[in-house]
SESEDO-148494 format. One record per residue (C-alpha): x, y, z; residue in three letters; residue number from 1. Coordinates in nm, 4 decimals. Example, Ala and Ser with C-alpha at 12.3 -4.5 7.8 and 13.67 -1.06 7.14 Angstrom:
<atoms>
((1.2300,-0.4500,0.7800),ALA,1)
((1.3670,-0.1060,0.7140),SER,2)
</atoms>
This chain:
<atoms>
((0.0000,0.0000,0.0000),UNK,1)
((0.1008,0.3649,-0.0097),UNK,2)
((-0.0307,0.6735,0.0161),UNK,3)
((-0.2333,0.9460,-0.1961),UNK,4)
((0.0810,1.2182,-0.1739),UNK,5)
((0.2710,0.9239,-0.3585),UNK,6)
((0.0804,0.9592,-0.6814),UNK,7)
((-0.0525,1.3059,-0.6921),UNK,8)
((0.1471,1.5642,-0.8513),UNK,9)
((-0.0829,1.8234,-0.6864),UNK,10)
((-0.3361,1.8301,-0.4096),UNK,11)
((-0.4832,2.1281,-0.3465),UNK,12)
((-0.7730,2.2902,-0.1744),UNK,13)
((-0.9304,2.6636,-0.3378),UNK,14)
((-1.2983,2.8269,-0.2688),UNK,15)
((-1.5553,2.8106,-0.5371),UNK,16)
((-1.7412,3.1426,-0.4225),UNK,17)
((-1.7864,3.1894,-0.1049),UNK,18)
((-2.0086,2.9243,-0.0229),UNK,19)
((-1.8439,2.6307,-0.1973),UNK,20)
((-1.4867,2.4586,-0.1626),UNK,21)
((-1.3037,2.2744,-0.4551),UNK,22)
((-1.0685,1.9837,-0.3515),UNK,23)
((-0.8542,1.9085,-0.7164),UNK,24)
((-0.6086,1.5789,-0.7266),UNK,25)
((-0.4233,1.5668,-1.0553),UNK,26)
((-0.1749,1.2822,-1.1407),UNK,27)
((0.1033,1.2603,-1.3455),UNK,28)
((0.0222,1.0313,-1.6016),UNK,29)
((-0.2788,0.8174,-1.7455),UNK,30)
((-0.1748,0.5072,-1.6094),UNK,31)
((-0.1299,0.6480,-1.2504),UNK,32)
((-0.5083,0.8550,-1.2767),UNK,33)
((-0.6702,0.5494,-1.4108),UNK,34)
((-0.5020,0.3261,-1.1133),UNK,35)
((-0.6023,0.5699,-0.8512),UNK,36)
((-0.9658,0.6218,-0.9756),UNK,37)
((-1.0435,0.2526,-1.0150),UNK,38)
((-0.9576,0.1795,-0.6906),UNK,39)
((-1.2006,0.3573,-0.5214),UNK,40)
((-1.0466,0.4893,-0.2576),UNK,41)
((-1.1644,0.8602,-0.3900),UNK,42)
((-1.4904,0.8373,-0.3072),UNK,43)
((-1.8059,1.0373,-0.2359),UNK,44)
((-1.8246,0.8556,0.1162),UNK,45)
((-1.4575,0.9415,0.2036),UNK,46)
((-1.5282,1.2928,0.1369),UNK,47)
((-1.8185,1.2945,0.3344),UNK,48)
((-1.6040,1.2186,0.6134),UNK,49)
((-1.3431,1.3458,0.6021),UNK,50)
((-1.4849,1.6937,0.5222),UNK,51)
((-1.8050,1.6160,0.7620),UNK,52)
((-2.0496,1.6795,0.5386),UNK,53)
((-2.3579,1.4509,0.4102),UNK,54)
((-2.2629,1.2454,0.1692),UNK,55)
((-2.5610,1.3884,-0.0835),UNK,56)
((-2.4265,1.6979,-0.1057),UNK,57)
((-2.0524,1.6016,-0.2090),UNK,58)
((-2.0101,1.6313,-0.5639),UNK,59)
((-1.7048,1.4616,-0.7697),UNK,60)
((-1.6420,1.4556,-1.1172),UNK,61)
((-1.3730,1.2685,-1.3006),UNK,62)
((-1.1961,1.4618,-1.5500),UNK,63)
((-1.0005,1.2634,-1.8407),UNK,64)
((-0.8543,1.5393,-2.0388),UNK,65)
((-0.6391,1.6569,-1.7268),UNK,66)
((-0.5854,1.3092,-1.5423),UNK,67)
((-0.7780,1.4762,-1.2547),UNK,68)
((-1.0015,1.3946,-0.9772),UNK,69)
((-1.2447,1.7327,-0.8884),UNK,70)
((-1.4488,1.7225,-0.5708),UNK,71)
((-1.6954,1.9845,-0.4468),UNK,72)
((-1.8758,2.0521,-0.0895),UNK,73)
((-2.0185,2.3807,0.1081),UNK,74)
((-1.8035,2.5084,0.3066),UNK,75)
((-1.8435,2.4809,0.6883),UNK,76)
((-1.8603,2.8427,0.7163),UNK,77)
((-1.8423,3.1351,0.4746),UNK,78)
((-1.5392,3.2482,0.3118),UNK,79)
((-1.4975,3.5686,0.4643),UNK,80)
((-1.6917,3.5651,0.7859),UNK,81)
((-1.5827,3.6238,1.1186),UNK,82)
((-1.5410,3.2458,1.1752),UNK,83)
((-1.3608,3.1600,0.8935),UNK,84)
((-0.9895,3.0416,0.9576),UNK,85)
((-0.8850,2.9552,0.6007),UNK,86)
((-1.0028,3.2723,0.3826),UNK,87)
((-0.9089,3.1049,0.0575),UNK,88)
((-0.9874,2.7659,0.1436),UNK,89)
((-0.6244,2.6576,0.0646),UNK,90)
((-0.5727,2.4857,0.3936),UNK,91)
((-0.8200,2.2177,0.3711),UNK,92)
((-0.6430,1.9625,0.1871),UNK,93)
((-0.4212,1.8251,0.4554),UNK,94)
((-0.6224,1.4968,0.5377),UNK,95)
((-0.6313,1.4271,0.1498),UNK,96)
((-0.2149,1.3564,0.1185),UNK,97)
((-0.2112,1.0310,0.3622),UNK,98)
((-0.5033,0.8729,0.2030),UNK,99)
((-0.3840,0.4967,0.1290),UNK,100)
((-0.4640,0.3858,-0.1836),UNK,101)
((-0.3298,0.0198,-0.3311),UNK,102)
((-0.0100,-0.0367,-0.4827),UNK,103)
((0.0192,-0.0484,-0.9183),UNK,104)
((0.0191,-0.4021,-1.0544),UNK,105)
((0.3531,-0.4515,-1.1876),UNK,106)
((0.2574,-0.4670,-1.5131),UNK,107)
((-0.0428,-0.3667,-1.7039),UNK,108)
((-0.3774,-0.5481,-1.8452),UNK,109)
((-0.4193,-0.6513,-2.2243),UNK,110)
((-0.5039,-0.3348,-2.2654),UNK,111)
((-0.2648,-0.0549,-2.2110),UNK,112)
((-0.4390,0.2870,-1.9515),UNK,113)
((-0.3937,0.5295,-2.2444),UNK,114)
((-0.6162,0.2798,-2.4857),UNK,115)
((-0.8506,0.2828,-2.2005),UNK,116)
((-0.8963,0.6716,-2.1074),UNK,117)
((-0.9198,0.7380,-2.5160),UNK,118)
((-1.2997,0.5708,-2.4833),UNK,119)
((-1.5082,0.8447,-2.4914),UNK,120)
((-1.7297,0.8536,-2.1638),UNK,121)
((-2.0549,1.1026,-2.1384),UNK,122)
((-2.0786,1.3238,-1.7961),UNK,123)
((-2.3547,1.4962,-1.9768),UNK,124)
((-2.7252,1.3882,-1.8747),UNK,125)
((-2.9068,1.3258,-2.1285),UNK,126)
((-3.2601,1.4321,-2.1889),UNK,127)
((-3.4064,1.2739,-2.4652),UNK,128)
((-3.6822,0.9766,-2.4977),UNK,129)
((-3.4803,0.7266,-2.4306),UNK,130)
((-3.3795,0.8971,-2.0977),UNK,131)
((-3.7216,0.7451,-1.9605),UNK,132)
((-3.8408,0.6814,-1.5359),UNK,133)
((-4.1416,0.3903,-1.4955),UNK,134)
((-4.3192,0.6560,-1.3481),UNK,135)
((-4.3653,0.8796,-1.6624),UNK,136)
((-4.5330,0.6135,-1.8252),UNK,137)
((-4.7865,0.5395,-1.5542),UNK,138)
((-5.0394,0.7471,-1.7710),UNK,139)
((-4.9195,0.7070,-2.0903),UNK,140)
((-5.0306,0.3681,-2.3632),UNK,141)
((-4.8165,0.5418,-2.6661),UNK,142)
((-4.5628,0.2539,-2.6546),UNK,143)
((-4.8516,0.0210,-2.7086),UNK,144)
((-4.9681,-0.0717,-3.0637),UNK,145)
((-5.3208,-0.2275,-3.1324),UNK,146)
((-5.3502,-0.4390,-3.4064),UNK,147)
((-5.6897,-0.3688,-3.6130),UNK,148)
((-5.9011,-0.5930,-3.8440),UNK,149)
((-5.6954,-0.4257,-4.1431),UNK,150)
((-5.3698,-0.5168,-3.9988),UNK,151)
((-5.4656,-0.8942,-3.9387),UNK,152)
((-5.6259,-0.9586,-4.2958),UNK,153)
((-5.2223,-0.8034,-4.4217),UNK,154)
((-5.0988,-1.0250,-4.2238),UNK,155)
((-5.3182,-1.3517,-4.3028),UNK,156)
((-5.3144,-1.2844,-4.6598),UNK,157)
((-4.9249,-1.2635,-4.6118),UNK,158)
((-4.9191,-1.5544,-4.4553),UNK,159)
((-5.1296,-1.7445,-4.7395),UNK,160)
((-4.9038,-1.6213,-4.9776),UNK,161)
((-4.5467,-1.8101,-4.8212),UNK,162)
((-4.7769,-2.0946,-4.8512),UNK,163)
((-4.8594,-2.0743,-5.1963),UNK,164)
((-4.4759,-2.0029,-5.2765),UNK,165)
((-4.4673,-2.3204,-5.0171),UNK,166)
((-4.1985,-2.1541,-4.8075),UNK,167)
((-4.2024,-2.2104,-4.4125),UNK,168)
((-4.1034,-1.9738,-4.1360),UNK,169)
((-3.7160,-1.9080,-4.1219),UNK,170)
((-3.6862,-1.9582,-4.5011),UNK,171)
((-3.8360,-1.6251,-4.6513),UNK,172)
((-3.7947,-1.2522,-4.6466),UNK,173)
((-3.9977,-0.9066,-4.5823),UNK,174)
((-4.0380,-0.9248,-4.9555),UNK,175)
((-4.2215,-1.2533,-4.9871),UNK,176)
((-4.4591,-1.1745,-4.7169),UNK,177)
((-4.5744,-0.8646,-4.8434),UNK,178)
((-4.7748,-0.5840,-4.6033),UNK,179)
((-4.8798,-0.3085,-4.8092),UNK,180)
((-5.1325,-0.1891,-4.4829),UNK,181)
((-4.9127,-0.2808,-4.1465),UNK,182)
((-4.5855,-0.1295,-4.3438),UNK,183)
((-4.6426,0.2286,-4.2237),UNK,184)
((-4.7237,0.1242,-3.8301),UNK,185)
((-4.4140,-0.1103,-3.8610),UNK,186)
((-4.1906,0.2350,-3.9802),UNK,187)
((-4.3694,0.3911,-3.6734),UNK,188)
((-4.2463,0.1241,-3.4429),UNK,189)
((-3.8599,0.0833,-3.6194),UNK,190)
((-3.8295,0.4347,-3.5655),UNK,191)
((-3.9827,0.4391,-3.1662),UNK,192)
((-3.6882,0.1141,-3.0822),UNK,193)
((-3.4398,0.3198,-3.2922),UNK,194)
((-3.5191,0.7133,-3.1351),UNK,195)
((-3.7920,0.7032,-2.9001),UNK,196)
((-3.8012,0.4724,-2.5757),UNK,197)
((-3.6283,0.1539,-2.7415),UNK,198)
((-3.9594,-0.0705,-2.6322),UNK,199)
((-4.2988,-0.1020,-2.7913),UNK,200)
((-4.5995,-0.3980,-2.7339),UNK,201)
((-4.7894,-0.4977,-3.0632),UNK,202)
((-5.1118,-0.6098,-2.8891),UNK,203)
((-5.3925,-0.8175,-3.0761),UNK,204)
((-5.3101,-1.0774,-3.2426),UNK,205)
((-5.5699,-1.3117,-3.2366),UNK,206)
((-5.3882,-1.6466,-3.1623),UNK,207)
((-5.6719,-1.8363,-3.1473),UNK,208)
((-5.7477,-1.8405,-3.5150),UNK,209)
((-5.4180,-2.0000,-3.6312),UNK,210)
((-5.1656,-2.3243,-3.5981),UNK,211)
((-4.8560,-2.3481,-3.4310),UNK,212)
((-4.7146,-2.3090,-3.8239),UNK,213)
((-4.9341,-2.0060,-3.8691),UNK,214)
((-4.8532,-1.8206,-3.5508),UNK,215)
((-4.4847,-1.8920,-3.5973),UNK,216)
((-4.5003,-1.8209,-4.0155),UNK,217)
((-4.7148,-1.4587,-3.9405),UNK,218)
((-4.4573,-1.3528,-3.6084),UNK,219)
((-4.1240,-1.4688,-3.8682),UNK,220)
((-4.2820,-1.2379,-4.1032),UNK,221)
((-4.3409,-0.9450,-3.8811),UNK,222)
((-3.9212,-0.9994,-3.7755),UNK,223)
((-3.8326,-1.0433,-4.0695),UNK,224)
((-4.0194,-0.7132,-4.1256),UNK,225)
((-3.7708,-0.5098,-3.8800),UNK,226)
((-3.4620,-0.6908,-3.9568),UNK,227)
((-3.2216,-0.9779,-4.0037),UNK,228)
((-3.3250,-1.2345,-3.7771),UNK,229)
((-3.0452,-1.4081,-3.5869),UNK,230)
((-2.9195,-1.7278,-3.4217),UNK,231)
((-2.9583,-1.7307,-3.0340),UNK,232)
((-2.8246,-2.0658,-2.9435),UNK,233)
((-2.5489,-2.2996,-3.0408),UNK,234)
((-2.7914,-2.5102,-3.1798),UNK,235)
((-2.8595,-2.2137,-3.4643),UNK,236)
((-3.2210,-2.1799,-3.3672),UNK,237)
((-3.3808,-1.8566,-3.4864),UNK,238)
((-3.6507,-1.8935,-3.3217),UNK,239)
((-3.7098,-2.0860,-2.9865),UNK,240)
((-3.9434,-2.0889,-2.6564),UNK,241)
((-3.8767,-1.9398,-2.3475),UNK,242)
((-4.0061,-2.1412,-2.0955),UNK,243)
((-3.9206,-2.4132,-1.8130),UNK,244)
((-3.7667,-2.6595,-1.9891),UNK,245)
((-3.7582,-2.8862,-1.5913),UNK,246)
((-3.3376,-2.8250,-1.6745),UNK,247)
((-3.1111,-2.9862,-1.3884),UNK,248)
((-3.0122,-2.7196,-1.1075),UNK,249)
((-2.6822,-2.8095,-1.1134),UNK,250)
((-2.5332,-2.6642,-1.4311),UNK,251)
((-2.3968,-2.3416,-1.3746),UNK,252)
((-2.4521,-2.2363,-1.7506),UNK,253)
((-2.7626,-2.3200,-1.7758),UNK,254)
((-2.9468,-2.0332,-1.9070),UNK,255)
((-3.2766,-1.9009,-1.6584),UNK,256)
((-3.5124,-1.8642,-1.9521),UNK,257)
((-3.5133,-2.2196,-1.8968),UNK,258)
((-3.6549,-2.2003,-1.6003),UNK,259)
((-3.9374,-2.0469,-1.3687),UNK,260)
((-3.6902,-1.8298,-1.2026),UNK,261)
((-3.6322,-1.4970,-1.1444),UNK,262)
((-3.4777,-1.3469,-1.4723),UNK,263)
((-3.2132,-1.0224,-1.3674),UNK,264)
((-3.1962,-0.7203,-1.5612),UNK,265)
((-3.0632,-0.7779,-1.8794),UNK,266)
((-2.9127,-0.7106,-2.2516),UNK,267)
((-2.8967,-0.9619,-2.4933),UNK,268)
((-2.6361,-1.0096,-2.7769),UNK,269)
((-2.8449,-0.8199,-3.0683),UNK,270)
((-3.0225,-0.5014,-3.1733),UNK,271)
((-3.3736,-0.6002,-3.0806),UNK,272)
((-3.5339,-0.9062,-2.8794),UNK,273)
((-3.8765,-0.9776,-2.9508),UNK,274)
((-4.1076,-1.1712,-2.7271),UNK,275)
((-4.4035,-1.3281,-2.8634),UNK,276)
((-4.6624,-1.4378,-2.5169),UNK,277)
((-4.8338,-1.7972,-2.6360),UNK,278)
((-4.9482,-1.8787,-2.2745),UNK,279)
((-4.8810,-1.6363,-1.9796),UNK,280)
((-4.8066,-1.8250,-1.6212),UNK,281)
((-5.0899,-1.8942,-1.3734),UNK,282)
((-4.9357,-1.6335,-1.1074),UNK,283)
((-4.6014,-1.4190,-1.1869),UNK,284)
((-4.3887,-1.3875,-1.4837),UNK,285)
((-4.4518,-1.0054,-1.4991),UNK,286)
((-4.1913,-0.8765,-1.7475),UNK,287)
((-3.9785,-0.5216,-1.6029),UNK,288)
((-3.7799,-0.2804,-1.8273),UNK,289)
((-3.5485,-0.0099,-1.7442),UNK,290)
((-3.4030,0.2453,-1.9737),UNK,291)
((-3.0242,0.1846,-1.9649),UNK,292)
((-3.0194,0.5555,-2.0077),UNK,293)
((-3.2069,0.6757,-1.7138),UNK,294)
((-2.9825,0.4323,-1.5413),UNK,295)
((-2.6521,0.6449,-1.6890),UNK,296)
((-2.7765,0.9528,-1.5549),UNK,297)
((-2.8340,0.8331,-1.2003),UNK,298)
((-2.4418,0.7079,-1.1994),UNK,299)
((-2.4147,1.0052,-1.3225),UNK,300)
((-2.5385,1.1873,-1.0610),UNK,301)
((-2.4840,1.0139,-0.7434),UNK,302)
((-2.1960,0.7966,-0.8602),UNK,303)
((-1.9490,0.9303,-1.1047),UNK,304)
((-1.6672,0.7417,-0.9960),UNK,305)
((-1.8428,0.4191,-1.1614),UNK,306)
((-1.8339,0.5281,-1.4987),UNK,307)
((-1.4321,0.4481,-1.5862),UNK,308)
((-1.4817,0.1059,-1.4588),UNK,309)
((-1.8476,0.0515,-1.6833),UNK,310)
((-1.6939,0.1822,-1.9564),UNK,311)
((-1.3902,0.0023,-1.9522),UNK,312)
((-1.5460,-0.3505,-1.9385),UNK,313)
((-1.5507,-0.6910,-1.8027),UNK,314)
((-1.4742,-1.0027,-1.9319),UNK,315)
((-1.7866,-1.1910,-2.0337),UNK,316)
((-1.8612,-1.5577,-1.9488),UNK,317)
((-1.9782,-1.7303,-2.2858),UNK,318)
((-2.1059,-1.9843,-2.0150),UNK,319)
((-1.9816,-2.2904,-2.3338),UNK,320)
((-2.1585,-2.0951,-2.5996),UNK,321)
((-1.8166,-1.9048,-2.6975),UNK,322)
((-1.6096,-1.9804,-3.0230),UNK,323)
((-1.4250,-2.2819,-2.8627),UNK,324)
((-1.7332,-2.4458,-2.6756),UNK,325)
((-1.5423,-2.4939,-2.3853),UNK,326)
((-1.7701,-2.3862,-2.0948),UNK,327)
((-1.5292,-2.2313,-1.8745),UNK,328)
((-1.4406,-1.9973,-2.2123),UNK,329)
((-1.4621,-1.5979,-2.1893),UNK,330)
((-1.4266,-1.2835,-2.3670),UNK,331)
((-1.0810,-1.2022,-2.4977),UNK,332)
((-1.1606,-0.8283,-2.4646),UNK,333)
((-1.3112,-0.6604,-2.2158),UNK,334)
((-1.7151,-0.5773,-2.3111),UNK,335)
((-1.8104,-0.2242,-2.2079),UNK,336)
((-2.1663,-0.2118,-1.9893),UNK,337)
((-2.1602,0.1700,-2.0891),UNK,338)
((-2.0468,0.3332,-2.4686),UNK,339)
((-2.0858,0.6467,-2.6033),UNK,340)
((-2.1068,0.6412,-2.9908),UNK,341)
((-2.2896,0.8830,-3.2809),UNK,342)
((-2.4438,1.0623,-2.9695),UNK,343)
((-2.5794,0.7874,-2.7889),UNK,344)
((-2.5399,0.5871,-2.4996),UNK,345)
((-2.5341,0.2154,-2.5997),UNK,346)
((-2.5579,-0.0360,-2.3243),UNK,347)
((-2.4384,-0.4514,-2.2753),UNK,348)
((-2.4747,-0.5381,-1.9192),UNK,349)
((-2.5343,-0.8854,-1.7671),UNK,350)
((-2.4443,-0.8670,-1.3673),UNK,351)
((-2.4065,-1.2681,-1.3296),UNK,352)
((-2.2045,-1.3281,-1.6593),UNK,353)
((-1.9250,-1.0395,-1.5560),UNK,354)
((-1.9151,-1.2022,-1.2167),UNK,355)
((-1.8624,-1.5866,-1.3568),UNK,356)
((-1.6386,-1.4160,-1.6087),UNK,357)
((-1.4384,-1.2567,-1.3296),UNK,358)
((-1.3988,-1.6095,-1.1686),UNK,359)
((-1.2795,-1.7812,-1.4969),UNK,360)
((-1.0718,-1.5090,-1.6202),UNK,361)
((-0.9384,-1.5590,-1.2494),UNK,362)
((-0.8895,-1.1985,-1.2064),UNK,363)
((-1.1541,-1.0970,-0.8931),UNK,364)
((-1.3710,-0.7648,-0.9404),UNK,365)
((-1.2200,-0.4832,-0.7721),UNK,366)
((-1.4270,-0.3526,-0.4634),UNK,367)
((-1.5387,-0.0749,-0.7425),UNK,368)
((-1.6200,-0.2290,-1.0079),UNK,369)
((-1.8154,-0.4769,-0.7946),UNK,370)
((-1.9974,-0.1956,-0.6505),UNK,371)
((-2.0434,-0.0499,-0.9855),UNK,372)
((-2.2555,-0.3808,-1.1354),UNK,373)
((-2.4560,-0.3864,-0.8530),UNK,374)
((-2.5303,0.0226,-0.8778),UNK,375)
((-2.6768,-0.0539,-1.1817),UNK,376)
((-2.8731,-0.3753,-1.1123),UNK,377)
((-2.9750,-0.1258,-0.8265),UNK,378)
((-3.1047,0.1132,-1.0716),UNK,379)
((-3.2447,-0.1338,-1.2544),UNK,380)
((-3.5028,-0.3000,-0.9955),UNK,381)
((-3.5888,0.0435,-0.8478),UNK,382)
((-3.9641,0.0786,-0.8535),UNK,383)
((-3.9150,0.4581,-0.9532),UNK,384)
((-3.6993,0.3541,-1.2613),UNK,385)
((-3.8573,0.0406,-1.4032),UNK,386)
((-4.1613,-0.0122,-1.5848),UNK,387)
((-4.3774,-0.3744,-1.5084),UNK,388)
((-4.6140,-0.5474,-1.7796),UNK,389)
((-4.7887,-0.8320,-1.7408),UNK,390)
((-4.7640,-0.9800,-2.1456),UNK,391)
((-5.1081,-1.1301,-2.2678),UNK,392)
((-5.1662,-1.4168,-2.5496),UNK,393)
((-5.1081,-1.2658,-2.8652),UNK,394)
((-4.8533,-0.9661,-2.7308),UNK,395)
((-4.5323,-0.8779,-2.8812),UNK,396)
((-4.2767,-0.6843,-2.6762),UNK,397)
((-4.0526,-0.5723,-2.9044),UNK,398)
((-3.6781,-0.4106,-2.6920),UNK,399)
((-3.3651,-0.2360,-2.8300),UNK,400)
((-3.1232,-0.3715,-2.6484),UNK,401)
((-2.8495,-0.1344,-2.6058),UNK,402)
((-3.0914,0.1211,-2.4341),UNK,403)
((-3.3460,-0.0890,-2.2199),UNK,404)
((-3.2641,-0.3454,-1.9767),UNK,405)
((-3.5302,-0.6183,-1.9608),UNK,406)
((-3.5760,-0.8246,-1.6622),UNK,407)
((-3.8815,-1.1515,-1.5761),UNK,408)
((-4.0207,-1.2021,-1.1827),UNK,409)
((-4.0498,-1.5955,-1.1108),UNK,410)
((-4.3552,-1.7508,-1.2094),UNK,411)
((-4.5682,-2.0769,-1.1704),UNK,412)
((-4.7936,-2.2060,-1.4192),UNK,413)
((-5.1152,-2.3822,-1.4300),UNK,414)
((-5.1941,-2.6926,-1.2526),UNK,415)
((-5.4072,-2.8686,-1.5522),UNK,416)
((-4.9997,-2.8801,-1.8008),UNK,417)
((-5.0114,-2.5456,-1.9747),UNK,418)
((-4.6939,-2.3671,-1.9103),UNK,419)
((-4.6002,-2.0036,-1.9915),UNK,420)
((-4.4728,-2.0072,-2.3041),UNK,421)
((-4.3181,-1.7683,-2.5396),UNK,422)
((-4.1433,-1.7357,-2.8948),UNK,423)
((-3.8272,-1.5621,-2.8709),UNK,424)
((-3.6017,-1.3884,-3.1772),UNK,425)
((-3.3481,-1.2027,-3.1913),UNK,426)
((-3.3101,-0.9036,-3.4872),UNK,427)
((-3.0243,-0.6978,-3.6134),UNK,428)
((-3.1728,-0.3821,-3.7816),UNK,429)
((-3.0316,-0.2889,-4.1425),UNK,430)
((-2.8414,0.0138,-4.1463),UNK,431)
((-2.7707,0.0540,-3.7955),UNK,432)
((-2.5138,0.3380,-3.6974),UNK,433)
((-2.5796,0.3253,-3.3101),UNK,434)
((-2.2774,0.1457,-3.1804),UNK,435)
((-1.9083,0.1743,-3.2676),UNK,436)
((-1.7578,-0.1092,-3.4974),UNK,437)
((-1.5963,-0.2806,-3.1775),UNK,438)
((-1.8862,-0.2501,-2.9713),UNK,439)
((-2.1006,-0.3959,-3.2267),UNK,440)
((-1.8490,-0.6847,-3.3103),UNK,441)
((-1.9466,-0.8816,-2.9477),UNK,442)
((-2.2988,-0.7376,-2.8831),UNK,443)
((-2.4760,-0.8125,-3.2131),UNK,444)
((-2.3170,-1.1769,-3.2991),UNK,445)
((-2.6237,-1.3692,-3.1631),UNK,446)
((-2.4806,-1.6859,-3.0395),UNK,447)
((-2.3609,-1.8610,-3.3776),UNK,448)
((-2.4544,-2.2088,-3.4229),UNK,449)
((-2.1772,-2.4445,-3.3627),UNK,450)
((-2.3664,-2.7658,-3.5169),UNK,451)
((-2.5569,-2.7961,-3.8172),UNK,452)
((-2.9315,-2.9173,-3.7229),UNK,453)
((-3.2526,-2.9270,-3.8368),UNK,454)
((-3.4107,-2.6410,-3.7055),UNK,455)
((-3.7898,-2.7635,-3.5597),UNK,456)
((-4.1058,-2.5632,-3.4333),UNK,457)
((-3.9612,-2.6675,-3.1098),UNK,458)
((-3.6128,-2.5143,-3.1350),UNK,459)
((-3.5062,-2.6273,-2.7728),UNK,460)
((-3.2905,-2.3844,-2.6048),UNK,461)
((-2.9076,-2.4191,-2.5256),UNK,462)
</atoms>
């Protein structure tokens, strides 16, 4: 260990009006800043008391361009008044120098601290749709599209004509299952995953009229409608159940939309998931989303000193569905939770895949980038940032990934066999300039197959 003074090249104390005092902590070099504010040791709670002040009103800011760590909190009195001992608040930094922070690793990770700090990170809020609270949609259905007799009889006479060109689901495109009515409402709801609040429900489809082939023939086409649809499991299936499968408890990768269990907030490895509700459960199985952007500006504001660490990365845990197939296999890069990229602020966060990927990289979390994870599955669960839906036969929730975190209570289903059920896919939109061309590499490969099969109605999930 060693101390503060032994990595700073300046601590220093200075008012900020009369009311205010700025501490300022600059470091020599990248490597040394980046070292000092991952560990965090500079936090909001250290200030708070070692200045004595509530920890809500200290305010610290990380600032890359300078390799500096800026802090700000009232002063106990004001500059100037008759109890004032320190006029220009130049005295105050004193407790600062003997702070012990950890020692630098001898050498560095695979990547180097300057490839790290040149990531771009956002300490702007943002203020836009996407930026949405649970809360502000307590009143508001927008994000909810009702099918109407017109957009059915598109899609059945769609659907008759793949039949009469006797092509099945997962073999044709948007332009062999034509909608000439639905294709303006489908525009509407490309451009509210791409701009607005990244989720909408399509509500009304009326399963009861059609097959298992039907239902899965008219939801391919809608997909196929938004996008290239994707594999999702090693198997190559495109389109698959979520449901509980009765899996063993003892694998560690199985996969918990397998299961009746509690699903955590999550991304998943493409542009959009769609979820198409066959049979809801007899009690639970409410569906929660979070904007992965309100989430940013919370860090933001409470919690600064988490951003490096989210947008520097974790290793993943492919959990055996990785290139090699060997389940202990993870990332070979580090997979930013936060980016910031054309403007936006693109999200790939999974809490219990960074921590298994921690173990089998072999490398522990640090204390703050533990506590950074669990901020944001934090954030993510909070009643006053998360929206709940209960899906109904014949709903589609359609997400954008990289701005909405999705998340599933437990559930039980019906005593007489019928199980919740639901079709999954998984979509890459065409001409998508969100994320940058490293981002997008890991986040938008699906899970390729890694065995040829015949791909069934029943597409069992890896």
């Amino acid at each position: 260990m060693a101390l503060l003074r032994d990595f700073a090249k300046l601590i220093r104390t200075k008012n900020a009006g009369p009311f205010l005092l700025t501490v300022d902590i600059m470091f020599p070099d990248v490597e040394t800043y980046r070292h000092v504010a991952n560990s965090g040791v500079l936090s909001v709670e250290l200030m708070a008391r070692t200045f004595k002040v509530p920890a809500e009103v200290v305010k610290l800011f990380h600032y890359d361009p300078a390799n500096a760590i800026k802090i700000t909190i009232p002063r106990p009195v004001t500059s100037g008044s008759p109890e004032d001992t320190d006029l220009f608040g130049g005295q105050q930094f004193a407790p600062l120098v003997d702070v012990v922070v950890p020692d630098m690793p001898a050498t560095l990770s695979n990547h180097s601290g300057a490839e790290k700090m040149s990531k771009p990170i956002l300490r702007e809020l943002v203020t836009d749709a996407t930026a949405w609270k649970g809360p502000d949609l307590q009143n508001d259905t927008s994000w909810i599209y009702h099918l109407d007799a017109a957009d059915i009889e598109d899609l059945e006479y769609a659907c008759e004509h793949v039949k009469r060109e006797e092509l099945r689901w997962g073999e044709f495109t948007k332009e062999q299952f034509p909608l000439p009515r639905l294709s303006a409402k489908l525009a509407d709801i490309d451009k509210q995953i791409r701009h607005g609040r990244g989720f909408v429900v399509i509500r009304g489809l009326p399963l009861n009229k059609y097959d298992n082939e039907q239902t899965r023939t008219l939801y391919w086409g809608l997909g196929a409608h938004l996008g290239q649809i994707i594999s999702h499991n090693v198997k190559g299936d495109t389109m698959a159940p979520v449901t509980d499968l009765a899996l063993k408890n003892d694998d560690p990768n199985r996969r918990n939309n397998t299961t009746n269990q509690i699903l955590d907030p999550h991304t998943d490895l493409a542009d959009v998931v769609m979820l198409l509700c066959i049979e809801k459960a007899k009690e639970g199985g409410i569906s929660s989303l979070s904007s992965s952007v309100a989430i940013h500006n919370e860090i933001l504001k409470h919690h600064p000193e988490y951003l490096e660490v989210l947008y520097d990365g974790f290793y993943h845990d492919y959990r055996g569905y990785g290139p090699s197939g060997d389940p202990n296999e993870v990332t070979e890069t580090r997979i930013p939770v936060f980016e910031y990229n054309n403007g936006r602020v693109n999200c790939a966060f999974a809490k219990k895949i960074i921590e298994t990927g921690a173990q089998k990289h072999g490398i522990p979390l640090t204390a703050l980038q533990q506590a950074a994870i669990d901020y944001v599955h934090e954030l993510a669960i909070r009643e006053d940032m998360r929206i709940d839906m209960q899906l109904e036969p014949g709903d589609i929730q359609i997400i954008n990934n990289y701005m909405t975190l999705h998340a599933r209570t437990n559930y039980i289903d019906y005593d007489d066999g019928r199980k919740r059920y639901l079709l999954r896919m998984w979509v890459n939109l065409p001409d998508s300039m969100q994320l940058s061309p490293d981002f997008a590499k890991f986040v938008r490969r699906g899970i390729p197959a890694q065995e040829k099969t015949t791909e069934t109605s029943v597409g069992a999930v890896v």
